[in-house]
VOMIRO-329354 format. One line per 5 residues: their letters; for each residue y, x negated, z of N, C-alpha, C, CB. Coordinates in Angstrom, 1 decimal, always signed. Atoms other than C-alpha are relative to their C-alpha. Last residue first. Glycine has a CB too. Layout:
BEGIN
A> Y X Z Y X Z Y X Z Y X Z; ...
This chain:
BEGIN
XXXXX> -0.8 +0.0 -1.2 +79.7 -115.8 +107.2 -1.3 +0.5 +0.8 +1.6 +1.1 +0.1; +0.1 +1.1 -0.7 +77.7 -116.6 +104.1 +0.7 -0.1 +1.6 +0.5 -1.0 -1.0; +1.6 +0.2 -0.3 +77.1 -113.6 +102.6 -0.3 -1.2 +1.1 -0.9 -0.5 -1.6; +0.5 -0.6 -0.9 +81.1 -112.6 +102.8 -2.0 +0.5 +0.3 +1.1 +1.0 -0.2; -0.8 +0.1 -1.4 +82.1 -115.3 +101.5 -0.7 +0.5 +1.1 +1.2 +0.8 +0.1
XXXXX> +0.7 +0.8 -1.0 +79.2 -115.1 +98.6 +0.7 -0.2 +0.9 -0.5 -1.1 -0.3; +1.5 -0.6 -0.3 +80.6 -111.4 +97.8 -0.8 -1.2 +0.6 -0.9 +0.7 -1.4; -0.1 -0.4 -1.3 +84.5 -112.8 +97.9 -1.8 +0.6 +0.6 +1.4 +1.3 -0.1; -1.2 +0.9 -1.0 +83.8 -115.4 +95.2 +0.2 +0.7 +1.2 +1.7 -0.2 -0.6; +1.0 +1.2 +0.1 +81.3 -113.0 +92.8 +0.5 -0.9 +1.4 +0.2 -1.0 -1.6
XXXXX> +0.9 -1.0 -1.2 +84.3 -110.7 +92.9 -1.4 -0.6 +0.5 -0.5 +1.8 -0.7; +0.1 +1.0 -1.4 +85.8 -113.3 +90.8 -0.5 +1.0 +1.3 +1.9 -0.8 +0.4; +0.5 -0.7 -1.6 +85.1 -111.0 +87.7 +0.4 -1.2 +0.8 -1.8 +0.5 +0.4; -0.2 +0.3 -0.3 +85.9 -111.9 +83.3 +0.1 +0.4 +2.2 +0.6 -0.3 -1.2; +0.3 -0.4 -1.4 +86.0 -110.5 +80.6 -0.3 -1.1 +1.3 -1.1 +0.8 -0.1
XXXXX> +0.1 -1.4 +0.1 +88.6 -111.6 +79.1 -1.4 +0.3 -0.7 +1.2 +0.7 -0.8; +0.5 -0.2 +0.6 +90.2 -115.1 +79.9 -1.0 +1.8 +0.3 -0.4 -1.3 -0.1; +0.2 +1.1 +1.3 +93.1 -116.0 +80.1 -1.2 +0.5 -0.1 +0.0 -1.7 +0.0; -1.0 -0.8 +1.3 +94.5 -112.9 +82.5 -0.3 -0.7 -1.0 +1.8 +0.0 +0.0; +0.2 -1.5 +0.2 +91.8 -113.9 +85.2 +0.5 +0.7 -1.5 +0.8 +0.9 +1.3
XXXXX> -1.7 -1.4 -1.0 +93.9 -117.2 +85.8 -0.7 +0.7 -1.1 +2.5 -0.3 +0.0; -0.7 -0.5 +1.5 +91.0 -120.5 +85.0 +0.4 +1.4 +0.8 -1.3 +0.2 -1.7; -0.8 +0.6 +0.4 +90.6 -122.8 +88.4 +0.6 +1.1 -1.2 -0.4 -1.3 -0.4; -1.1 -0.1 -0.8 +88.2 -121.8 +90.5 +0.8 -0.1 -0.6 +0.1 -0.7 +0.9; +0.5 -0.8 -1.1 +84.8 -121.3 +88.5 +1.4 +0.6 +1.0 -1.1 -1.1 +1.1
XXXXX> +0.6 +1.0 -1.4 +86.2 -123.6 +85.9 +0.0 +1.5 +0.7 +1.2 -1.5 +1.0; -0.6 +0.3 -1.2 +86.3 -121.7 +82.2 -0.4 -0.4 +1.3 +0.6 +0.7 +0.2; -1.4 +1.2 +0.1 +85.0 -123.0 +78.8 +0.6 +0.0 +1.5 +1.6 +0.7 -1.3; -1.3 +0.1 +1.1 +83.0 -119.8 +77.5 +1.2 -1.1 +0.4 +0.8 +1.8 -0.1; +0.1 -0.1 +1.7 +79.6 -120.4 +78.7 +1.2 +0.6 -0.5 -1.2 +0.9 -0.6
XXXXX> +0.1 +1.0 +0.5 +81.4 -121.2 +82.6 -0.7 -0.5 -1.8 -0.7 -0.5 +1.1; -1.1 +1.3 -0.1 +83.2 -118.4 +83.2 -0.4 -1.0 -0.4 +0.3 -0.4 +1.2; -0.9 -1.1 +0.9 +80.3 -115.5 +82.3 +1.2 -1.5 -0.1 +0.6 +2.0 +1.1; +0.4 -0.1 +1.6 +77.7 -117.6 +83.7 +1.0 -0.1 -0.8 -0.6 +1.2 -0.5; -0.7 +1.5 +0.1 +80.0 -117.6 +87.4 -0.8 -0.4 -1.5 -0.6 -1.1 +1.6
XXXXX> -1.3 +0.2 -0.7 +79.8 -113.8 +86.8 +0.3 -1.5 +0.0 +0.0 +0.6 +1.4; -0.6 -0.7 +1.4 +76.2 -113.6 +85.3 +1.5 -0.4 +0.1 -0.3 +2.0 +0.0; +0.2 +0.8 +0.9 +75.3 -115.2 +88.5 +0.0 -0.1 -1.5 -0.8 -0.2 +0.3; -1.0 +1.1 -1.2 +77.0 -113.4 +91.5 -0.6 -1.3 -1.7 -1.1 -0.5 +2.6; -1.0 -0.4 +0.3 +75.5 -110.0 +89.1 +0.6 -1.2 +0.2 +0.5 +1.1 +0.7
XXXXX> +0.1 +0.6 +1.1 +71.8 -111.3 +89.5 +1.8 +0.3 -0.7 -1.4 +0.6 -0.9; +0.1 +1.7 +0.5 +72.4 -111.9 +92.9 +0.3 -0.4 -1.4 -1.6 -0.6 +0.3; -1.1 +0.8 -0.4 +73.7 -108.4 +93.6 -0.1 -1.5 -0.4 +0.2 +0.1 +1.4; -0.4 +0.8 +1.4 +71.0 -106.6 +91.3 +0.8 -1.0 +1.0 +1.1 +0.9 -1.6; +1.2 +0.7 +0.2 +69.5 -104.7 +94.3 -0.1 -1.3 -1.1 -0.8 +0.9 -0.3
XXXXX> +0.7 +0.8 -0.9 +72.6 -103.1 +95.4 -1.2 -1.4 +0.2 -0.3 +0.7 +0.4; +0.2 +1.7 +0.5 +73.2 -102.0 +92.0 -0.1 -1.0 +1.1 +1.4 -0.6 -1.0; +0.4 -0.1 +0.9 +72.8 -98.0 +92.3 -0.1 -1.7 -0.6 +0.8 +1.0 -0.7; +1.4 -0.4 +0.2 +73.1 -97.7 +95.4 -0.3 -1.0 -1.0 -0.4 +1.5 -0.3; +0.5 +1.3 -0.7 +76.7 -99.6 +95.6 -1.7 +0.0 +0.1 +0.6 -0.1 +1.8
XXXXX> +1.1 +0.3 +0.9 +77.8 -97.4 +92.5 -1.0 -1.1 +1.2 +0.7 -0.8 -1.6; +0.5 +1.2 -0.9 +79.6 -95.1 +95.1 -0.9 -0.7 -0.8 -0.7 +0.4 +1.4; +1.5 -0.5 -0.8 +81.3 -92.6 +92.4 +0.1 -1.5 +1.0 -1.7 +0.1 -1.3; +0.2 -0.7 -1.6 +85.1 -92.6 +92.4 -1.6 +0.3 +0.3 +0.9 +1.7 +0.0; -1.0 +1.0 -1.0 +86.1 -93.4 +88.8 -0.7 +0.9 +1.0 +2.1 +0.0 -0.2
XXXXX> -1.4 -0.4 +0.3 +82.6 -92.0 +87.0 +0.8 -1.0 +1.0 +0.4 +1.7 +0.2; -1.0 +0.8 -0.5 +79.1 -93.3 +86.3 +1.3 +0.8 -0.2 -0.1 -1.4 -0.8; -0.8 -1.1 -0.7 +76.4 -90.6 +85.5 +1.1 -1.0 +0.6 -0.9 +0.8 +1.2; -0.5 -1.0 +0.7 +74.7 -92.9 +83.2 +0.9 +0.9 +0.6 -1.1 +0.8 -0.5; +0.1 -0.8 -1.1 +74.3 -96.0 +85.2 +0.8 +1.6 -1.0 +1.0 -0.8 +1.4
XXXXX> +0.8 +0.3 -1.2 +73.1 -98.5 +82.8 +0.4 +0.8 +1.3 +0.1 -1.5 +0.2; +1.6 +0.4 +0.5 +74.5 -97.2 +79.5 -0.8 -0.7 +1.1 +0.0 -1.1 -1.4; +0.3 -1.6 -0.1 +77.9 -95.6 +81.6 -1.4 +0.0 -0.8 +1.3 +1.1 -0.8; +1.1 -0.1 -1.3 +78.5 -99.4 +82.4 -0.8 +1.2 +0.2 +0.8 -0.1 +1.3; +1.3 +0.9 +0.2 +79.9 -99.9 +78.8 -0.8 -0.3 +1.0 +0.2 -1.2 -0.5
XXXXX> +1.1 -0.1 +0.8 +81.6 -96.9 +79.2 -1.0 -0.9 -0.2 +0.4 +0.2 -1.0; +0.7 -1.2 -0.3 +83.6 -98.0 +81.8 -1.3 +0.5 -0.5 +0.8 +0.7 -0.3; +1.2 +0.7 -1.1 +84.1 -101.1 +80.7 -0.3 +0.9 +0.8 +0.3 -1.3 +0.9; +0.7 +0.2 +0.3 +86.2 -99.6 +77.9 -1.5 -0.3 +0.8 +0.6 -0.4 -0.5; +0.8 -0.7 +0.8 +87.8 -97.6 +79.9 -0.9 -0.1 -0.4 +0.3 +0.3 -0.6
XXXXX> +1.3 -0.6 -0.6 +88.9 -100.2 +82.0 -0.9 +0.6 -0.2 +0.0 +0.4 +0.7; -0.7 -0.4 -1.2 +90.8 -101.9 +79.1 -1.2 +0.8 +0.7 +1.3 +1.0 -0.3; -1.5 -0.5 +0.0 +90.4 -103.8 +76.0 +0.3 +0.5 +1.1 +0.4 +0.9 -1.0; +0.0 -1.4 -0.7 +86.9 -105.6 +77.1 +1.3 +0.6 -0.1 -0.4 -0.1 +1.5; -0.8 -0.2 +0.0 +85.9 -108.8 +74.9 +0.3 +1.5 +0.3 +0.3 -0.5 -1.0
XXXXX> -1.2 -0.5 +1.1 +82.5 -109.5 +74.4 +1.3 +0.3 +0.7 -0.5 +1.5 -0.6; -1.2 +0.8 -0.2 +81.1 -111.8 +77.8 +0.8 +0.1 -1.4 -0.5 -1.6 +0.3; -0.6 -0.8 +0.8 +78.4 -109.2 +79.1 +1.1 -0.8 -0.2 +0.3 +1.4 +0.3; -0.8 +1.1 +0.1 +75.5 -110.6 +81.2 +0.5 +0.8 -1.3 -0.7 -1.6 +0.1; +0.7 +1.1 +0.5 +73.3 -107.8 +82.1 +1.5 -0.8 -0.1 -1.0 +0.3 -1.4
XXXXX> +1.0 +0.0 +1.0 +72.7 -105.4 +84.7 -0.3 -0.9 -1.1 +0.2 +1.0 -0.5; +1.4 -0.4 -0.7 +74.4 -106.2 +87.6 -0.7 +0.1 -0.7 -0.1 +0.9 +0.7; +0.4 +1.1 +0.0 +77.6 -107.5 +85.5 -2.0 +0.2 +1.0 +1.5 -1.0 +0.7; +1.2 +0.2 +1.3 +78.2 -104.3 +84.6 -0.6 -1.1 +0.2 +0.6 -0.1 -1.6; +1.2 -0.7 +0.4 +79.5 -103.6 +87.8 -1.1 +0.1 -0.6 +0.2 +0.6 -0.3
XXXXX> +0.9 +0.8 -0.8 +81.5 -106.7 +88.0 -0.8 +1.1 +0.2 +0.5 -0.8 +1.2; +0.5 +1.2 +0.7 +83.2 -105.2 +84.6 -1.4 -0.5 +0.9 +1.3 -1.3 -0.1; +1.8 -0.7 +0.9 +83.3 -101.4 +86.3 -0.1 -1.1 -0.6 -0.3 +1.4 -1.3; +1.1 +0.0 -1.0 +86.2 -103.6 +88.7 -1.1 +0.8 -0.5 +0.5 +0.5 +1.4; +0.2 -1.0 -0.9 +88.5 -104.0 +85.7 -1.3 -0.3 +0.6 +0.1 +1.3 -0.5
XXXXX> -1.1 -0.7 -0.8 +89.9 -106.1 +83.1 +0.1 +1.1 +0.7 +0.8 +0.3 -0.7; -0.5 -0.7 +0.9 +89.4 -108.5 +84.0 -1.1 +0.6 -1.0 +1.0 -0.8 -0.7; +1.0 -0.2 +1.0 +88.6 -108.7 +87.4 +0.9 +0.5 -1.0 -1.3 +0.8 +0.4; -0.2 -0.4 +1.1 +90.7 -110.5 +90.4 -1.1 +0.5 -0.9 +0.6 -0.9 -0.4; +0.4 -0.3 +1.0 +89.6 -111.5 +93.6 +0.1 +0.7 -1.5 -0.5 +0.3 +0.4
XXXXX> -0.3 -1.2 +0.9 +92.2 -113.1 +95.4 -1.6 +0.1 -0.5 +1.4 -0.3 -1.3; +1.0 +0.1 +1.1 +92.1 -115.2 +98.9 +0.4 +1.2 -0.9 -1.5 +0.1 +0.5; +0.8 -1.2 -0.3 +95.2 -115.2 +101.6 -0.8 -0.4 -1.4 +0.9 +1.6 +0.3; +1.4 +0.2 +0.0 +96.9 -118.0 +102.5 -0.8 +1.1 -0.3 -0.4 -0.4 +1.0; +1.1 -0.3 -1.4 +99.7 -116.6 +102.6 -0.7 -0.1 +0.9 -0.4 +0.3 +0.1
XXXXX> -1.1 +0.3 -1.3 +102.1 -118.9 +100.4 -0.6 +0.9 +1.2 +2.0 +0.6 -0.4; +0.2 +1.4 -0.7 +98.6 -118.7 +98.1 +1.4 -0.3 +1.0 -0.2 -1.3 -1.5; +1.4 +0.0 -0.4 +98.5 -114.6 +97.9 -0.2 -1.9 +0.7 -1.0 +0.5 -1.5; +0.1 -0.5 -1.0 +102.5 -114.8 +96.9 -1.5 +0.0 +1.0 +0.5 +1.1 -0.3; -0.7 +1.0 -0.7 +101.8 -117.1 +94.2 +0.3 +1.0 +1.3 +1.5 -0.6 -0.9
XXXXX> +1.0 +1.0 +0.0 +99.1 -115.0 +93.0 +0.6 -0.9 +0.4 -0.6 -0.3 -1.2; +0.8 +0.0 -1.0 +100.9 -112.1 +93.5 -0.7 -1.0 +0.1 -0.6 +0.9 -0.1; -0.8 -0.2 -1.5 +103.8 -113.4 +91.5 -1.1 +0.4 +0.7 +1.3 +1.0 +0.1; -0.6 +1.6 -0.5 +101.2 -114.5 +88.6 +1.1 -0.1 +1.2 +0.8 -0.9 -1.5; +1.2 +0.8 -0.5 +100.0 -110.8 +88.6 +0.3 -1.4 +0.8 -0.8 -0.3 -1.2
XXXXX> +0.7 -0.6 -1.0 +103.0 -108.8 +88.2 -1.1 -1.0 +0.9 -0.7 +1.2 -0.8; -1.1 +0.5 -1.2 +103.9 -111.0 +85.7 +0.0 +0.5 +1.1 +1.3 +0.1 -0.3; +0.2 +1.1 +0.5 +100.6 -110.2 +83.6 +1.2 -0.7 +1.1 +0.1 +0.0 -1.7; +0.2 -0.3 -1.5 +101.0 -106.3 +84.8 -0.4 -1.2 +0.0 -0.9 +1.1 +0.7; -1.5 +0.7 -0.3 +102.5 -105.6 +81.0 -0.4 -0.5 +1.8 +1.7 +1.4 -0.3
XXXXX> -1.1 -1.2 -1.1 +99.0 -105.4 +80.1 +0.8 -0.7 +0.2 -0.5 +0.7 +1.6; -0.8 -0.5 +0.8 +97.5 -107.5 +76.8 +1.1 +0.8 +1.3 -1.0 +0.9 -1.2; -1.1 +1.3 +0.1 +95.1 -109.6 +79.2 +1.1 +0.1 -1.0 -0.7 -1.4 -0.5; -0.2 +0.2 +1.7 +93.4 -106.7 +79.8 +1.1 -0.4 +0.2 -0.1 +1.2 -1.3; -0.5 -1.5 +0.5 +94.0 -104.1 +83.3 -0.4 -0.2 -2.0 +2.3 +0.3 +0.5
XXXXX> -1.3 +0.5 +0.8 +94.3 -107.4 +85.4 +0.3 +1.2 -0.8 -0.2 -1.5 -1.1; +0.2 +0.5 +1.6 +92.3 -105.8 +88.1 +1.3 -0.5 -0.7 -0.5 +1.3 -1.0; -0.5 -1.4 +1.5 +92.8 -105.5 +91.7 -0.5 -0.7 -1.3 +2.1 +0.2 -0.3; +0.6 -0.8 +1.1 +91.2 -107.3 +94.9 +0.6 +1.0 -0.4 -1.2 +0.3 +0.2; -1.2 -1.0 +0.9 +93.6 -109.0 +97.7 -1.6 +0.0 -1.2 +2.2 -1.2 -0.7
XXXXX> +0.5 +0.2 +1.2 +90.9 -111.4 +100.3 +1.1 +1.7 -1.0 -2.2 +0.0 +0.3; -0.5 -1.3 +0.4 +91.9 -112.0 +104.1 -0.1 -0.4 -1.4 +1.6 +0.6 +0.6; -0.3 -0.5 +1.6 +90.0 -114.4 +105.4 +0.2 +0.9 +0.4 -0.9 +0.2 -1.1; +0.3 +1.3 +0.8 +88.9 -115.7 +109.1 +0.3 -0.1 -1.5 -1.5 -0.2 +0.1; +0.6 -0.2 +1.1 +90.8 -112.9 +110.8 -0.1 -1.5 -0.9 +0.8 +1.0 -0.6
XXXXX> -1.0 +1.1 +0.7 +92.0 -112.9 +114.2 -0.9 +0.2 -1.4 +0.1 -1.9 +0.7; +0.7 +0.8 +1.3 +92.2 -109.7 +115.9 +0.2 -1.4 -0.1 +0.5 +0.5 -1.5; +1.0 +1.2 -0.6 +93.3 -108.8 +119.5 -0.6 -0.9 -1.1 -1.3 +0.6 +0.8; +1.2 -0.2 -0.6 +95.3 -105.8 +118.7 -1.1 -0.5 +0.5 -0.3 +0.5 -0.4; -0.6 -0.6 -1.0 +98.6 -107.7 +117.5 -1.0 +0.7 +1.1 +0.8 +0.9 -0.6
XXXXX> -0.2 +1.2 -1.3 +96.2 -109.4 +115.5 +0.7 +0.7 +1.2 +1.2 -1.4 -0.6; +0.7 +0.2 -0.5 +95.9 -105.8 +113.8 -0.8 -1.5 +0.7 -0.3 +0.6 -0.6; +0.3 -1.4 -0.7 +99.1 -104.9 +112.9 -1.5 -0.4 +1.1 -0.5 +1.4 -1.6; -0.8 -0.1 -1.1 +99.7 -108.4 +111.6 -0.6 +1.1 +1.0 +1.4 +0.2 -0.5; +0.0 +1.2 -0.6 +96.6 -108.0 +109.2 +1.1 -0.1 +1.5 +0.5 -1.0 -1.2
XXXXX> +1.2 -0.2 -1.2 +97.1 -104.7 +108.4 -0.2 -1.1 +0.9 -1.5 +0.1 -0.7; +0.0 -1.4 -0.6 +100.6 -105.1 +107.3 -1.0 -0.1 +1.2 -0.4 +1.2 -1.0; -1.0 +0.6 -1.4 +99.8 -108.4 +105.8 +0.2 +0.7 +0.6 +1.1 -0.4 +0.0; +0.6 +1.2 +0.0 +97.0 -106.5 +103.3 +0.4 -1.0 +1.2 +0.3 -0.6 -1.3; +1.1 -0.6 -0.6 +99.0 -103.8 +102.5 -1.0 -1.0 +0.8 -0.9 +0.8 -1.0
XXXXX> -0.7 -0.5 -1.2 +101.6 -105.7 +101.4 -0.5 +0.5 +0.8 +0.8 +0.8 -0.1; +0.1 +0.9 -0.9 +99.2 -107.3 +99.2 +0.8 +0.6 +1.1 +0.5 -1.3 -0.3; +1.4 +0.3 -0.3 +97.6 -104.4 +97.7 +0.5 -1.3 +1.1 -1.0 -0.5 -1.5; +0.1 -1.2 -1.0 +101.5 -102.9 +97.4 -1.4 -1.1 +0.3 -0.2 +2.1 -0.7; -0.6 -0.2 -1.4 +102.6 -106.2 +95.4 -0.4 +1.0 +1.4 +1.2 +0.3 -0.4
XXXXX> -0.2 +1.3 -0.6 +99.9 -106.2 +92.9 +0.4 -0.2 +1.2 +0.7 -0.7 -0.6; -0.8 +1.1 +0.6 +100.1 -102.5 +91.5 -0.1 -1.3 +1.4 +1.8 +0.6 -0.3; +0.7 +0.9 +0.7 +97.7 -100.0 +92.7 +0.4 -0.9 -0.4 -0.6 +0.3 -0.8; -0.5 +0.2 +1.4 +99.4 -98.4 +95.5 -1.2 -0.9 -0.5 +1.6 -0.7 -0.1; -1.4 -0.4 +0.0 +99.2 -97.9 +99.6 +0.5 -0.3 -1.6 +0.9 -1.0 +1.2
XXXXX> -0.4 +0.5 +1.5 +95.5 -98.2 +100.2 +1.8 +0.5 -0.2 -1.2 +0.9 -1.5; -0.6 -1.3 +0.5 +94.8 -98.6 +103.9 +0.3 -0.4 -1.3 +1.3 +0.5 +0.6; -1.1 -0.6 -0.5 +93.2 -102.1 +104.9 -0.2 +1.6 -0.8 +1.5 -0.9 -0.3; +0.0 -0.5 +1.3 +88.9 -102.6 +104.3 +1.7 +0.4 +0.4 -1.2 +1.3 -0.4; -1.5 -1.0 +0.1 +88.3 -104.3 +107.6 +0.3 -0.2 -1.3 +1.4 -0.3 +1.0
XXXXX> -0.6 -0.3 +1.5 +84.8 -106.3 +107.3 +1.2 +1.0 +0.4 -1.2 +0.7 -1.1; -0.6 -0.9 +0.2 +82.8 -107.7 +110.3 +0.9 -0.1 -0.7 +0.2 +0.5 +0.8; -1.3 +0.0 -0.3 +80.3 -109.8 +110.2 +0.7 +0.6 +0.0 +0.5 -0.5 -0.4; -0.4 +1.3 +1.0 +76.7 -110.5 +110.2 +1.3 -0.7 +0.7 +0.6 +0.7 -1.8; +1.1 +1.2 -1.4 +74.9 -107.6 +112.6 +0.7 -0.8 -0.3 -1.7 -0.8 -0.1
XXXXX> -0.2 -0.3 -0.9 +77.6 -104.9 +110.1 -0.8 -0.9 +1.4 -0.2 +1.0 -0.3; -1.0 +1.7 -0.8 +77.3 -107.0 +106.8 +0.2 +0.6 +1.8 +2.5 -0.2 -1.1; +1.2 +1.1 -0.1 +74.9 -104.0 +105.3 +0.2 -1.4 +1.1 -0.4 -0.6 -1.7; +1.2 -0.3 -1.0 +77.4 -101.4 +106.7 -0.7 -0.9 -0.1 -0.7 +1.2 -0.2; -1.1 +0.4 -1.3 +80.7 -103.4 +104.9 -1.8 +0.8 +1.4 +2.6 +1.7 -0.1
XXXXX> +0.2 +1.5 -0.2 +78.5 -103.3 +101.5 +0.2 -0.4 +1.7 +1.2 -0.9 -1.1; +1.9 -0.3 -0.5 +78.4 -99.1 +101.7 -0.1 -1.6 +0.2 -1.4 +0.9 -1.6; +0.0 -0.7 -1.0 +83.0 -100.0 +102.4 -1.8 +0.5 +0.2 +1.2 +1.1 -0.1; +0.2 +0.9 -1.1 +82.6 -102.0 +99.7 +0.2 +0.3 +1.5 +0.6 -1.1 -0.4; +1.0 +1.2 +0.5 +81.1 -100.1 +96.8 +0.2 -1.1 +1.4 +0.7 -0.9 -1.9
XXXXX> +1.3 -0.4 -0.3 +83.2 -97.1 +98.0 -1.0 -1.2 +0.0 -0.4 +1.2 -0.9; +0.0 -0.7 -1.6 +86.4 -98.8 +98.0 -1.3 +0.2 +0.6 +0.6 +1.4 +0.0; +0.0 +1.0 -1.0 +85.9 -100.4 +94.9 -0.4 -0.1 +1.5 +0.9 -0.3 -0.1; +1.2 +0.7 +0.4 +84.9 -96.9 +93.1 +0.1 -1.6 +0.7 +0.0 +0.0 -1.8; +1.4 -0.6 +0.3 +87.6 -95.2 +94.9 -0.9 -0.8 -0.1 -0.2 +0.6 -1.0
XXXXX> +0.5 -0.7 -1.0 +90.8 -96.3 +96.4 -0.9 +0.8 +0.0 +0.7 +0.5 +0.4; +0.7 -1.1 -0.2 +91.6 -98.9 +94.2 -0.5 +0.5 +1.3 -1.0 +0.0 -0.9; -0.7 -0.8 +0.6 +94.0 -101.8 +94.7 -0.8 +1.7 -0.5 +0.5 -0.8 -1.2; +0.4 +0.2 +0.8 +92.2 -103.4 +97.7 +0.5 +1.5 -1.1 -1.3 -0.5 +0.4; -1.3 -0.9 +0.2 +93.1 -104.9 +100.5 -0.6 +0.4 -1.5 +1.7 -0.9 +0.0
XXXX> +0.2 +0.3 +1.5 +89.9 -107.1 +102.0 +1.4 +1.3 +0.1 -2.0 +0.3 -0.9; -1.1 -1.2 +0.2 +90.2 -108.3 +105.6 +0.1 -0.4 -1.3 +1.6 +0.0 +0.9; -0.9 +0.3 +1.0 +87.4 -110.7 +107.2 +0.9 +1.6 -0.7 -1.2 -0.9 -1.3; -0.5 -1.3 +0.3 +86.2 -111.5 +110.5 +0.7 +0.0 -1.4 +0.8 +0.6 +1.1
């Protein structure tokens, strides 16, 4: 069983709450409540549920925190490296994307390893393969079918510019997805 927290309450949301139906024979997926976008709320959220719902009989094989860095220029850099130490005194898994969750979007279509100032930007640069793209659509249609080639663009993306799969911190390098990391988790359970 696995428990994802996750700083948006749209376009993430949606993408993995239509994912959470396909996984339904598999495994099961609890998406907590969103209670903020900043670092600390996602995790709080996150233990909350968790506890809350052991208490009800759960146990949970993973729990996985997903937000963005925002661009390795945002003041949300210390923000970060405390969630990231808080996430490992948990145990709990991170996905990180810099500098945003329309990056591992784009990554469905093609392999994209220019330099992304802020979500916006990667916004737009997903708005040429899904034209009608906004915050809050469900893009899970729309790239459902790509998923492999996204999981592999993604670990691409890290390893032709220098960084380890596990090892290099989201905020170094730009662009940049570990959503890749919780999507084979939860293929493989």
């Amino acid at each position: 069983m696995f428990l994802i927290s996750l700083e948006d309450f749209k376009s993430s949301r949606l993408y993995f709450e239509s994912f959470q139906r396909e996984l339904v024979d598999r495994c099961l997926l609890i998406i907590s409540e969103h209670r903020g976008t900043d670092p600390k709320s996602v995790i709080a959220s996150a233990k909350s549920t968790k506890e809350k719902r052991e208490r009800e009989g759960y146990s949970f094989d993973q729990v996985w925190i997903v937000f963005d860095t925002e661009g390795h220029q945002h003041p949300r850099r210390k923000d970060i490296n405390n969630a990231i130490e808080q996430c490992r005194a948990l145990s709990f898994k991170m996905a990180m994307s810099n500098p945003s969750f329309e990056y591992w979007l784009l990554l469905h279509f093609v392999p994209y390893g220019q330099p992304i100032n802020d979500s916006a930007a990667a916004e737009s640069l997903l708005k040429k393969h899904i034209k009608d793209y906004h915050k809050g659509m469900n893009a899970y249609d729309a790239t459902r079918d790509k998923l492999d080639i996204a999981i592999n663009n993604a670990k691409e993306g890290f390893k032709s510019r220098g960084g380890e799969l596990e090892n290099t911190h989201p905020c170094t390098m730009n662009p940049c997805t570990q959503i890749y990391r919780l999507i084979e988790n939860l293929q493989a359970d």
